[in-house]
C-alpha positions in Angstrom: 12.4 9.2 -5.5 15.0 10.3 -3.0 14.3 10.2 1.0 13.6 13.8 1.9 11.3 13.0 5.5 14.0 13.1 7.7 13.2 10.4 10.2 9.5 9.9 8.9 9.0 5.5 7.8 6.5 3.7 7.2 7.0 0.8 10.0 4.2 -1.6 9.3 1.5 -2.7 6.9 -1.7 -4.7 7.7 -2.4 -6.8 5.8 1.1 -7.2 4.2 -0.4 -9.0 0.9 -3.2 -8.6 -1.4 -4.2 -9.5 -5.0 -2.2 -8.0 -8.2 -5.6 -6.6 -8.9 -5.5 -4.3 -6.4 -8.2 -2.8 -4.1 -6.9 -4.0 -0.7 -7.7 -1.6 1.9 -4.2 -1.0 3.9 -3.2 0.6 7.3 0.1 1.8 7.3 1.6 2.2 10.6 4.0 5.9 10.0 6.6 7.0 12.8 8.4 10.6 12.6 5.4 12.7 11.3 1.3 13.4 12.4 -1.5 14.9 10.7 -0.4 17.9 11.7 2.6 17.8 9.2 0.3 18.7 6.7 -1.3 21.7 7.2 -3.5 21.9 3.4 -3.8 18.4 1.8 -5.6 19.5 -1.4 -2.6 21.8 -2.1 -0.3 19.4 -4.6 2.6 20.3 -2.5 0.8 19.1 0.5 -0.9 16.0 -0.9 -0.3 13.1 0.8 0.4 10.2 -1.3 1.1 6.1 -0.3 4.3 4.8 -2.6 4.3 1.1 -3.6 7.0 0.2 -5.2 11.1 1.5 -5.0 13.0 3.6 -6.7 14.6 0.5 -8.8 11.4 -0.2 -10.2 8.5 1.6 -10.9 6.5 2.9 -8.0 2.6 3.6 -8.0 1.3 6.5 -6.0 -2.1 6.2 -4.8 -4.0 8.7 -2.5 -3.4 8.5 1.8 -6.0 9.3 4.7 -5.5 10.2 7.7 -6.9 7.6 10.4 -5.1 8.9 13.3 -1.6 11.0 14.0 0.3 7.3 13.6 -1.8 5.6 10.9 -2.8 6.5 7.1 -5.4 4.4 5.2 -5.1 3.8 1.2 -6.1 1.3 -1.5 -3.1 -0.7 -3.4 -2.6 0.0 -6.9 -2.8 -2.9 -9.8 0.6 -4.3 -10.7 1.6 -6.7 -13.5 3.8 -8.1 -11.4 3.5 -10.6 -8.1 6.3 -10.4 -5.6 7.3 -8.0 -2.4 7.3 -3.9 -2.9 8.4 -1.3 -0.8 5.7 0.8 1.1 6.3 4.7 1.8 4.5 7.4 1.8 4.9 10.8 0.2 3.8 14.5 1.1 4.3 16.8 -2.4 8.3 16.0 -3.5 9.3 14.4 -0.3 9.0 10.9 0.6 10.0 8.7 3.5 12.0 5.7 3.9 10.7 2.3 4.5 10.5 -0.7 6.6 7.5 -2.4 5.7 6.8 -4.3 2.5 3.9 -5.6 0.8 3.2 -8.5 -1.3 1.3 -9.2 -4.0 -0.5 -12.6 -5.6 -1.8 -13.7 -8.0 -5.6 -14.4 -7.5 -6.4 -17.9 -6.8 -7.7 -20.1 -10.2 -9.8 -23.0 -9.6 -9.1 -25.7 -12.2 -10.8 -29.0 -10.8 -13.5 -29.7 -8.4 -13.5 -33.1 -6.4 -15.6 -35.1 -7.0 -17.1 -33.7 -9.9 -20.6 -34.2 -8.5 -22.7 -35.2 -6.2 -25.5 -37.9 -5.7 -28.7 -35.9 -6.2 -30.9 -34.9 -3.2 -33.5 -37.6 -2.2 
């Protein structure tokens, strides 16, 4: 998707990693743009949208809040793949550039447990 909110980024991302399962709660940080940029956000070409992913490789939209006029609130998507992705967020056809990234993992697999028991209670 091509840059169209002229000096609008997402600047920061807490936290900067989940699971590839998705379902982390994010707070993107957004300079250049406040809630009142979008005047109807039910209208499609109002809706505002959080973007992981670039425009190399396929990008996942997922539905923003409004916290405040310089933060936005959204779950991340599933992915099949670990690794860093581009964050930005998009209102209608226009989306903004970004600075932050977010990584995902692979949730942790327990394959041994040391020691393997314990003495029983006395």
């Amino acid at each position: 998707a091509a840059t169209d909110l002229d000096g609008v980024a997402v600047t920061s991302i807490i936290p900067p990693y989940g699971s590839v399962e998705g379902g982390t709660d994010v707070k993107l940080t957004v300079s250049g743009i406040s809630q009142s940029h979008v005047v109807n956000q039910t209208e499609e070409d109002h809706r505002l949208m959080c973007m992981f992913g670039g425009s190399d490789m396929n990008t996942t939209e997922v539905t923003a809040t409004w916290v405040d006029d310089e933060t936005l609130s959204c779950t991340t998507p599933a992915t099949l793949t670990e690794g860093e992705v581009p964050v930005a967020i998009k209102i209608g056809d226009d989306s903004s550039a970004s600075i932050a990234t977010f990584v995902y993992h692979p949730d942790p697999v327990v394959i041994s447990v040391s020691p393997p028991s314990l003495p029983a209670a006395k």
